[in-house]
C-alpha positions in Angstrom: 2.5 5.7 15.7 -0.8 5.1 17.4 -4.0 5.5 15.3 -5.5 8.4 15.4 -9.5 7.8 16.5 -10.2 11.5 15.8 -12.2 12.4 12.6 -10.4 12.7 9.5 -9.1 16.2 9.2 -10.4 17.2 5.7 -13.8 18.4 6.4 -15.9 17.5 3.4 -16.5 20.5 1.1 -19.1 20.4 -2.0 -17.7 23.4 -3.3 -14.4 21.9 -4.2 -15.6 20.6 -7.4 -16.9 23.1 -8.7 -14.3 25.3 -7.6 -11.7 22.6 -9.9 -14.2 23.1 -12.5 -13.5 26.7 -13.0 -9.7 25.8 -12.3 -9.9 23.7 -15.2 -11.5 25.7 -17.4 -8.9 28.7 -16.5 -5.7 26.9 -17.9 -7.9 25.1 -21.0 -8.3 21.6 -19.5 -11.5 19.7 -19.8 -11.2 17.4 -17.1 -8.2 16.4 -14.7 -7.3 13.2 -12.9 -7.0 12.9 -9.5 -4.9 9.7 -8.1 -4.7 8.4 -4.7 -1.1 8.8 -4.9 1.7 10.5 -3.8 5.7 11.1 -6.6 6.5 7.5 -4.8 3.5 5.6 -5.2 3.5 4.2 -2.3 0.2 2.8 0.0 0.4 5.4 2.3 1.1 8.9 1.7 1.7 12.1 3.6 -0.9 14.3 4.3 0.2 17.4 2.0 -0.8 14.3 -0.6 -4.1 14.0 0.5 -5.7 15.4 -2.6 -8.0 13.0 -3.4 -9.4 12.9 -0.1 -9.7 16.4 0.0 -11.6 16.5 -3.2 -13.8 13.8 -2.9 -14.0 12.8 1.1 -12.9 9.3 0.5 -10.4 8.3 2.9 -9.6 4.4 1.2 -5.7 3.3 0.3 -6.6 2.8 -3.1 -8.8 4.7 -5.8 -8.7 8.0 -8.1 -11.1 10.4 -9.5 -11.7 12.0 -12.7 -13.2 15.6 -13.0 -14.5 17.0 -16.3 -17.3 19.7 -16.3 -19.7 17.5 -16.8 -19.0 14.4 -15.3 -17.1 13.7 -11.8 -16.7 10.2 -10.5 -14.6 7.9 -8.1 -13.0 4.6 -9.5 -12.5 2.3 -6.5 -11.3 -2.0 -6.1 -13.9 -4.2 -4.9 -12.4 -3.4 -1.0 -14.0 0.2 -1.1 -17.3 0.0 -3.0 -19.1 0.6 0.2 -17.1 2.9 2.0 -16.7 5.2 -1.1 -20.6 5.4 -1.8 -20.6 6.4 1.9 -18.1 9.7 1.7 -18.1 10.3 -1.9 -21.7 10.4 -3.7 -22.6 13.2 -0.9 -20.4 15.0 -2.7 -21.6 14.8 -5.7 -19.2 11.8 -7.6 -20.7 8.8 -9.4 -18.8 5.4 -7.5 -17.7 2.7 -10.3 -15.9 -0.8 -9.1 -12.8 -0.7 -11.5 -13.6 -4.2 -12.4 -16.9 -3.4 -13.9 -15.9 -0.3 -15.1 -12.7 0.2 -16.6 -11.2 3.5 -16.4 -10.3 3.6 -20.5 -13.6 1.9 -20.8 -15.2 5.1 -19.2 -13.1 7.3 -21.0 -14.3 6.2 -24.3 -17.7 7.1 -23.5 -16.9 10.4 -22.0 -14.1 12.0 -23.6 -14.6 13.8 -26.8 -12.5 14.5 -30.1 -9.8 17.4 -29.2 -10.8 17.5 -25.4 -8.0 17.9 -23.2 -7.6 15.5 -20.6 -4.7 17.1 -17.3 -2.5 14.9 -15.2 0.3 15.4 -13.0 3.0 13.2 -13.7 4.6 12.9 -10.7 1.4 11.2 -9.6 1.2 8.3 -12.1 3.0 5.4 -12.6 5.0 5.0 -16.7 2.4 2.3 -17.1 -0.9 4.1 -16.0 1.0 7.1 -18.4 1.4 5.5 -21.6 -2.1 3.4 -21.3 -3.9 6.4 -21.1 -2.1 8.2 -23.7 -2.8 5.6 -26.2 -6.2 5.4 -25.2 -6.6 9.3 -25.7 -4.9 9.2 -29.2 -7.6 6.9 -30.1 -10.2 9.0 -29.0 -9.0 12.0 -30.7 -8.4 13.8 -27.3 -5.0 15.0 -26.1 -3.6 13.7 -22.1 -1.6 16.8 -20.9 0.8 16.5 -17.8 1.3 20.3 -16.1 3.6 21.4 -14.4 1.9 22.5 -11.4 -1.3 20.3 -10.1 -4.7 22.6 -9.8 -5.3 21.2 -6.3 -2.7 22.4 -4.8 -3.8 25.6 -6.6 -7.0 25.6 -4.6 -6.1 23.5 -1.1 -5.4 26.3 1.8 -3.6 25.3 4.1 -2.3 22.2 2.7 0.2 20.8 5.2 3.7 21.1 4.4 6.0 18.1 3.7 7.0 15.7 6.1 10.3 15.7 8.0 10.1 12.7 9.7 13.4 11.8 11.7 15.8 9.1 9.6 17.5 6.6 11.9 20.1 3.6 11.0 18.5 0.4 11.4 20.8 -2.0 13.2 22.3 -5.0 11.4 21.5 -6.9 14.9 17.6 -6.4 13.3 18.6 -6.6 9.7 21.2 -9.4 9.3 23.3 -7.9 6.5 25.2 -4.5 6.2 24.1 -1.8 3.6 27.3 -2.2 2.3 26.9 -5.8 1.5 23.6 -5.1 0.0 24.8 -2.8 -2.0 27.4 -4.8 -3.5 24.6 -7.6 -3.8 22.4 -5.0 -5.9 26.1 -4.0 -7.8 26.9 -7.3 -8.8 23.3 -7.8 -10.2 23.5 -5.0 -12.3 26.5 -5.8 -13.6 25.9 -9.2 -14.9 22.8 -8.0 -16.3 24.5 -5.5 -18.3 23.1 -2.4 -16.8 25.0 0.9 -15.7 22.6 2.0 -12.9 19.4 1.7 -11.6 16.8 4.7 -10.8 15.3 3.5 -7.5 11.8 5.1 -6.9 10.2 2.9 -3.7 11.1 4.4 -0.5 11.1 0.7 1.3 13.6 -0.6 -1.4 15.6 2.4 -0.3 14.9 2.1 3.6 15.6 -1.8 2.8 19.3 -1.0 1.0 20.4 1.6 3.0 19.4 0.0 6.6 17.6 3.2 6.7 13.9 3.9 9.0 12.3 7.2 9.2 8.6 8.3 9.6 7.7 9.9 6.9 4.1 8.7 6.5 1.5 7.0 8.9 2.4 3.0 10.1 5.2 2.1 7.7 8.8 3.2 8.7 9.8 5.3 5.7 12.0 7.9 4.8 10.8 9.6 1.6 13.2 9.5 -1.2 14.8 8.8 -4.7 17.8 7.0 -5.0 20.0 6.1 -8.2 22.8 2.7 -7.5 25.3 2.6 -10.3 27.0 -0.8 -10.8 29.8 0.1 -9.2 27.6 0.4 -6.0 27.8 4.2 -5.7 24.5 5.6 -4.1 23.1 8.9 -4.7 20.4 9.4 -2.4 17.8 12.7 -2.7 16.6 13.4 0.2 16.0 16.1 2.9 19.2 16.3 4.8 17.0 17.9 8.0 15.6 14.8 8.3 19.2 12.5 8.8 19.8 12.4 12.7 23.1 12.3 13.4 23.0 8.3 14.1 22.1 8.5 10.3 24.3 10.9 8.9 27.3 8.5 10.5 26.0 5.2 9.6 25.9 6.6 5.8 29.6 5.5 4.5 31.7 7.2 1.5 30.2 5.1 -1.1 26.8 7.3 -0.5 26.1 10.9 -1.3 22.8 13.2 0.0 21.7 15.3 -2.4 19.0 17.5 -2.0 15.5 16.2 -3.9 15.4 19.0 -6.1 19.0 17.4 -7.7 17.0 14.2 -8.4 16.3 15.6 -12.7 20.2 16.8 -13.1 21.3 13.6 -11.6 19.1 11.8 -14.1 20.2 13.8 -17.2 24.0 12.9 -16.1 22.9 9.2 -16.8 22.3 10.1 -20.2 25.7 12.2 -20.5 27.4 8.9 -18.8 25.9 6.7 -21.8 24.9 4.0 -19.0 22.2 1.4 -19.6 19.6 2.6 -16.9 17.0 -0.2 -15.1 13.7 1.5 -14.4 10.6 -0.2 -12.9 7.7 1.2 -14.9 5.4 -0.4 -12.4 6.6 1.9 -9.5 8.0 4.9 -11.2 6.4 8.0 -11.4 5.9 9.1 -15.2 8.0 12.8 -14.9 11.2 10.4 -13.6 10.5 8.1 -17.5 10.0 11.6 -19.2 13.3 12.9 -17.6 15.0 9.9 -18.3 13.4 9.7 -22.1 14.8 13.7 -22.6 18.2 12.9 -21.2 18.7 10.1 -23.7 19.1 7.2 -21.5 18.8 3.6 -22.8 16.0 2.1 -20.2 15.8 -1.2 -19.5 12.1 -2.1 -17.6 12.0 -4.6 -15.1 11.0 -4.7 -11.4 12.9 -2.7 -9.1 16.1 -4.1 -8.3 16.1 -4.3 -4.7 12.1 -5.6 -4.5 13.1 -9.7 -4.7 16.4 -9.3 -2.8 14.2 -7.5 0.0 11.4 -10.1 -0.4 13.6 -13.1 0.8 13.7 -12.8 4.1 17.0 -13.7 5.4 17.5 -15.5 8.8 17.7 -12.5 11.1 14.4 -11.1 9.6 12.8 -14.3 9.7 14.0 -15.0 14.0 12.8 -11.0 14.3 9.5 -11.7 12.7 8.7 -14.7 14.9 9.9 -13.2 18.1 7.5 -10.0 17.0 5.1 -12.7 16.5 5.1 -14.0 19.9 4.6 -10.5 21.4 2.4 -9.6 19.5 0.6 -12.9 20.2 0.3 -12.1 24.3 -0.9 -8.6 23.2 -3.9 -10.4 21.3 -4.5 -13.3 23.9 -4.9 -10.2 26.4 -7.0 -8.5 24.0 -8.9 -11.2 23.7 -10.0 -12.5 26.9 -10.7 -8.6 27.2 -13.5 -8.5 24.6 -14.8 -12.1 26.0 -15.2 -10.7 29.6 -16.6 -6.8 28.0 -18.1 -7.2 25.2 -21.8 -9.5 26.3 -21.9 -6.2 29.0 -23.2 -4.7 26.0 -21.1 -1.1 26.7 -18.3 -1.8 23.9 -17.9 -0.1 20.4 -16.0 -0.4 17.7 -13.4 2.7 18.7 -13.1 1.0 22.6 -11.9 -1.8 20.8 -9.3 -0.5 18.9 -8.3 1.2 21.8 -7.8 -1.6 23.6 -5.7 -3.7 21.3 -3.6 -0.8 20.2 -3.0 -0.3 23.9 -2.0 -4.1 24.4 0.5 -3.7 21.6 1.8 -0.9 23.0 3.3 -2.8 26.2 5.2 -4.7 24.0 9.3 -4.0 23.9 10.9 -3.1 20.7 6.5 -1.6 19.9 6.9 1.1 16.9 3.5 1.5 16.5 0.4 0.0 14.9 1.2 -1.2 11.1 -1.9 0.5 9.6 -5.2 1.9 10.6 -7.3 -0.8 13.0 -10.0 -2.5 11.2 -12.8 -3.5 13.7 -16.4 -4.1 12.6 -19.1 -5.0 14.3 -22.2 -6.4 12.3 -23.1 -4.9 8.5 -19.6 -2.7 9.1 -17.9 -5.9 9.4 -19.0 -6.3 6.0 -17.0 -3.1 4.4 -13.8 -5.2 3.6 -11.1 -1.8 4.8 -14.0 -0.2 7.0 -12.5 2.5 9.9 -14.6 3.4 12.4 -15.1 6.9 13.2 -17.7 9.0 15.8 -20.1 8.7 13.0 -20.3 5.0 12.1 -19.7 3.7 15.9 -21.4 1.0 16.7 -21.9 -0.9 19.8 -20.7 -4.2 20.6 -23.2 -6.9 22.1 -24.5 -10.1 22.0 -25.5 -11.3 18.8 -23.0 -10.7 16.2 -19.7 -11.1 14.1 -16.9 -8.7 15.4 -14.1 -8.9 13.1 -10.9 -7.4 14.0 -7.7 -7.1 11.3 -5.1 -5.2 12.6 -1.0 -5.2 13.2 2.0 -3.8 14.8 5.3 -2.4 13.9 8.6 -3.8 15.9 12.1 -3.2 15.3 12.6 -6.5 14.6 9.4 -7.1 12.5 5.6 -6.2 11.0 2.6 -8.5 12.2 -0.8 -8.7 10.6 -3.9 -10.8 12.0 -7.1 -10.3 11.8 -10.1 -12.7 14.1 -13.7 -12.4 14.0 -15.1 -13.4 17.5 -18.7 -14.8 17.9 -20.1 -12.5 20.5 -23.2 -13.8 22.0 -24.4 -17.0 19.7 -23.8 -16.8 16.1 -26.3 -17.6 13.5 -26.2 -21.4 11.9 -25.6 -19.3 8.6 -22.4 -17.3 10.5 -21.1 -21.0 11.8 -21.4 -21.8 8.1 -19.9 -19.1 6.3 -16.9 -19.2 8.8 -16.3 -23.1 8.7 -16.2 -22.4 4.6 -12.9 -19.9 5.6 -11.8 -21.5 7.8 -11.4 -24.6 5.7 -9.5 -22.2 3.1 -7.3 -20.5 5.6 -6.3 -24.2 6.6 -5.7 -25.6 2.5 -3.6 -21.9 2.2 -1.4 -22.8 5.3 -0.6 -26.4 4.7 0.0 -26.3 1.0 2.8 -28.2 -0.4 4.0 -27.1 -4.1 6.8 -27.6 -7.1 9.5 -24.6 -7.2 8.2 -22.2 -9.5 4.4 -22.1 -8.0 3.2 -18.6 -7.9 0.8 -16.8 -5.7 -2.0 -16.5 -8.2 -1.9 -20.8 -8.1 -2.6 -21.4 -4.9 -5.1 -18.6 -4.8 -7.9 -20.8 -5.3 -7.2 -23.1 -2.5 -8.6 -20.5 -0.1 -11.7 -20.0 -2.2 -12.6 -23.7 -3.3 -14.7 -24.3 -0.5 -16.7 -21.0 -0.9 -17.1 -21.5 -4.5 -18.7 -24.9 -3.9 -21.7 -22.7 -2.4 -21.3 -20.2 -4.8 -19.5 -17.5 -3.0 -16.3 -15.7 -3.0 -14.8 -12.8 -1.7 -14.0 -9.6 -3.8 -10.1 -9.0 -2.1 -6.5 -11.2 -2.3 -5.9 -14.0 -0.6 -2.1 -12.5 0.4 0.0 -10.1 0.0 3.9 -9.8 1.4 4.7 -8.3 4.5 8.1 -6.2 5.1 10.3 -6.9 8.1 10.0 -3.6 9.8 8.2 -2.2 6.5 5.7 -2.0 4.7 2.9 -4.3 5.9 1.4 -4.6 1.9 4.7 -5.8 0.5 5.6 -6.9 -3.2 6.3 -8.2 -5.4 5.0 -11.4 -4.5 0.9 -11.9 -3.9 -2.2 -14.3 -3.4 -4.6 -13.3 -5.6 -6.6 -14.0 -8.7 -4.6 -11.9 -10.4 -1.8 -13.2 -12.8 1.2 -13.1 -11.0 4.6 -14.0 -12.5 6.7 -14.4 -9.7 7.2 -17.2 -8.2 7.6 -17.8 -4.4 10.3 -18.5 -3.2 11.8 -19.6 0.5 12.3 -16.2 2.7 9.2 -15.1 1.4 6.4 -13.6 4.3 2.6 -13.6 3.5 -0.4 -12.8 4.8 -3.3 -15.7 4.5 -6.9 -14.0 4.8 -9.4 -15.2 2.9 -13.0 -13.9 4.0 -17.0 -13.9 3.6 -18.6 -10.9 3.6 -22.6 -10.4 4.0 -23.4 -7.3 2.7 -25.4 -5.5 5.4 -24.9 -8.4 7.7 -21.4 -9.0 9.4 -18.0 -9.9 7.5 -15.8 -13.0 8.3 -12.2 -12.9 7.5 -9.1 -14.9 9.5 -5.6 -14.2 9.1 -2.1 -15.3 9.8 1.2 -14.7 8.1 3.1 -17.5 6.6 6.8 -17.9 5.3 7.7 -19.9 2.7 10.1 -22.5 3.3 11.5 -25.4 1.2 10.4 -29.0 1.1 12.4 -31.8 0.9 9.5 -34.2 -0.7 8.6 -31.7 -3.9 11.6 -30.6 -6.3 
């Protein structure tokens, strides 16, 4: 899938809140929250999912809203501050950074003695769930899931659900059949002692099954539930009008399609089986916990079963991703040279250039599409961290400035991820600077040497060190894991300040892209993906 350069198609509306207002007060609620998020959690979403962004205009990955009827305001990460003040406070919502404003935090303030507080709990994860709820309790106030969400109530037209087509993925690409995967993923949870496992991430399932669709924008996904017993029966809930035939043959005996509306008998079963059920809270909606909580099923919590399996690349994946790379490496050479030759013309903008290298990656064999929205900033856009150009904030390209350009591509044999800035014209002594500083943190990222055991979150000051020593930073990770013909943002393992428990371990892909960003200036951020590979001089 190509990126769409045409304007978001959720016109901004100021009379949506107070529309949700009188919504709210019709079935007794006193506010509602309103997630970025779709029953699977997942980075990207399809657009019947859209409700934030048709609430509140903000078009970011990452961020929810809370409506009461006095009070209506966006919570966004550090990537989105900008970008939401943009599209949002128009609108009428107050912008908070999550860091500086904690969502329970804000609550406390707000939220009043026998208030009730609406969610949908297909749209929040168990963890977000039973936060809240405590954090309610204390307050007094009462956190009430309904059964039907009020934006749906008031969005005509909403666009019905995807049926994206699902097609086998070859082992030629993969490197191990679904049925050895899913006696891999038996075998697990029978040693551990557990009966089944409630599989909620629609690239875990893609991953098990050998499975692609295209479901939602840039990551190859066919939207689902799945539930692997340890005795490596699958029960997958899905649309069947999405299974081409290809699909419907490569699925073998051991696998069953059940329509998704199946998905809460199949769960109460688990209870009437008396198995021992593994459920990642961390990725599982809170109506699948609920269900499984009313069937009676003993839950064990711990990441999804299939995440570190799917994590370790295995030596197919790893051959795919470098031949991708090299592809995808003539498509940005040619890109290049391109901007070098157009851009001191002075005619360029920002949407030409995405254009251009989406078009280069396009000519490439085994090309699926672009791996997520284009990022390419010229000057003070550079600066917004996930900026997307539009008509409206299109700016020209010419000599002097910072053009910084992250983008990707999806192959059948593999995701890429880079992101440049290019000097066009003659960069500022304080540009050279700030990029030598990244630069020099890119570098101690991509030659780093560590014991087994090392995890993300310590080496994540290696790419900072050298910024900190001037007393900057940058308000994003380091790196996040990348999917072999999945999801470019890929867990469980990460870069980042954050505390992070796994460790990484050989297999493992990862982007490297630390930045600077000059608020109203230009942004600097260089990127490469890295695998993790063992050493024969560290134990």
């Amino acid at each position: 899938m190509i990126q769409s350069l045409r304007p978001p198609p959720l016109a901004p509306d100021p009379g949506r809140l107070d529309r949700l207002r009188e919504e709210l007060a019709r079935r007794g609620l006193d506010g509602f929250v309103i997630p970025r998020a779709d029953e699977y959690q997942g980075e990207y979403v399809p657009a019947q999912a859209e409700r934030l962004a048709w609430l509140t205009g903000f078009t970011g990955s990452a961020g929810y809203a809370v409506v009461t009827q006095r009070h209506a305001v966006l919570f966004v990460d550090g990537r989105y501050t900008l970008q939401a003040d943009a599209q949002a406070k128009p609108l009428g919502f107050e912008v908070c950074h999550q860091a500086t404003c904690p969502f329970d935090q804000w609550l406390a303030d707000v939220l009043e003695p026998r208030q009730r507080l609406g969610f949908d709990p297909w749209l929040h994860t168990v963890g977000w769930l039973e936060k809240t709820r405590k954090t309610c309790e204390d307050l007094g106030a009462e956190l009430v899931g309904v059964t039907d969400n009020p934006i749906d109530a008031l969005w005509t037209g909403r666009p019905l659900a995807p049926l994206g087509a699902v097609l086998p993925h070859p082992v030629d690409y993969a490197g191990e059949p679904s049925s050895a995967k899913r006696a891999r993923i038996a075998d697990l949870l029978a040693k551990e002692g557990d009966g089944a496992a409630v599989i909620t991430a629609p690239d875990a399932i893609a991953w098990l099954l050998n499975l692609r669709g295209g479901d939602v924008p840039h990551t190859p996904l066919p939207l689902g539930f799945a539930v692997i017993e340890a005795t490596g029966r699958v029960d997958l809930f899905m649309d069947g009008r999405k299974l081409t035939p290809a699909a419907w043959a490569h699925l073998d005996n051991a696998v069953t399609l059940n329509p998704p509306e199946e998905l809460g008998a199949r769960l109460d079963a688990l209870g009437e089986q008396g198995l021992r059920v593994r459920l990642d809270a961390g990725v599982a909606n809170a109506w699948v916990l609920e269900r499984l909580h009313r069937a009676g099923v003993a839950i064990r919590r711990d990441s999804d079963v299939c995440a570190l399996p799917k994590a370790c690349k295995n030596a197919t994946e790893l051959e795919g991703t470098r031949a991708c790379h090299r592809r995808d490496a003539l498509a940005m050479c040619r890109f290049l040279h391109w901007v070098a030759v157009e851009a001191p013309r002075g005619r360029l903008t920002e949407l030409d250039v995405i254009a251009e290298i989406e078009r280069q990656r396009s000519r490439c064999p085994l090309s699926r599409g672009v791996s997520f929205d284009t990022i390419a900033g010229f000057g003070p856009n550079g600066a917004v961290v996930h900026y997307r150009a539009s008509p409206a904030t299109n700016r020209v390209v010419a000599p002097d400035g910072l053009l910084l350009v992250d983008s990707g591509g999806q192959y059948l044999d593999g995701t890429t991820d880079i992101t440049r800035t290019v000097a066009v014209g003659r960069p500022s002594d304080a540009m050279r600077r700030h990029f030598t500083l990244v630069l020099k943190g890119h570098i101690a990222v991509a030659t780093a040497r560590f014991p087994e055991g090392t995890t993300g979150s310590q080496l994540d000051p290696l790419a900072r060190q050298f910024l900190w020593r001037q007393g900057l930073d940058f308000d994003h990770g380091t790196g996040h894991g990348v999917g072999s013909y999945l999801s470019v943002h890929e867990g469980p393992q990460r870069v980042s300040k954050a505390p992070n428990t796994v460790a990484l371990r050989p297999g493992m892909i990862l982007s490297n892209e630390p930045g600077y960003y000059a608020d109203g200036a230009y942004g600097i951020r260089i990127e490469n993906l890295i695998v993790v590979r063992p050493s024969c001089h560290l134990p």
